[in-house]
N, C-alpha and C positions, 0 to 999 in steps of 0.2 A: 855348290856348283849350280850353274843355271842351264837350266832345261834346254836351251840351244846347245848350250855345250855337250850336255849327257848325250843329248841326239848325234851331235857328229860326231863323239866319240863310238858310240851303238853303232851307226853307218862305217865307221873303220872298223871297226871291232868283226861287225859282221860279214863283211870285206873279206877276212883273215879267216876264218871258219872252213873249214873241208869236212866239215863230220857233219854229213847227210842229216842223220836222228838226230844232233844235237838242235839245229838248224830248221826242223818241221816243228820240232818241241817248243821251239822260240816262233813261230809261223803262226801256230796256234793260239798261245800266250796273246800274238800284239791282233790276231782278227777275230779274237773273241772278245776284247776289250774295247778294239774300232766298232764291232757290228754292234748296230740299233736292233734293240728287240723289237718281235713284231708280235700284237697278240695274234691268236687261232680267231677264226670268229667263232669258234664256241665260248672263248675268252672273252670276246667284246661281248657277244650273248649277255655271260654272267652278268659281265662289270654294267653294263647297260639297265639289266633286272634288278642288280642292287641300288644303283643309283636311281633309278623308276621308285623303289621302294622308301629308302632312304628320303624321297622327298617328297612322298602321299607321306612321312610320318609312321609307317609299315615296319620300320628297322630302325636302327641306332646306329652309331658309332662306339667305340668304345678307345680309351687312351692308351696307349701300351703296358701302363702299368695295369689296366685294369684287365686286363689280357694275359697279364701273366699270372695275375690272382686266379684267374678262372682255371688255368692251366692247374697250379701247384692244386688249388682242391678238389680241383677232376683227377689230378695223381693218389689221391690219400684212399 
């Protein structure tokens, strides 16, 4: 099925809806998925500080798997 169609069907669909709760449930779902995150500027702060860091050479990166190594032997 193509994504026009799922749409006009969703727009009748929710058309036909009377149950209040059901209806905010679904409100929530489709503008937490629309909304653009926004950082805090304590957020842009960090990311700004790591990347300051990250490029005097101060910090690293690491790959995701090497991230989850670090994880598993910080568990044991």
């Amino acid at each position: 099925m193509k994504t026009a169609t799922i749409k006009q069907e969703m727009h009748h669909a929710i058309d036909l809806i009377d149950d209040s709760s059901f209806l905010k449930a679904i409100y929530t779902i489709l503008n937490d998925k629309t909304k653009e995150y926004e950082f805090t500027n304590e957020e842009k702060s960090v990311i700004d500080d790591r990347l300051e860091k990250y490029e005097k050479g101060k910090s690293k990166l690491y790959t995701w798997q090497e991230v989850k190594t670090a994880v598993k032997k910080s568990k044991k």
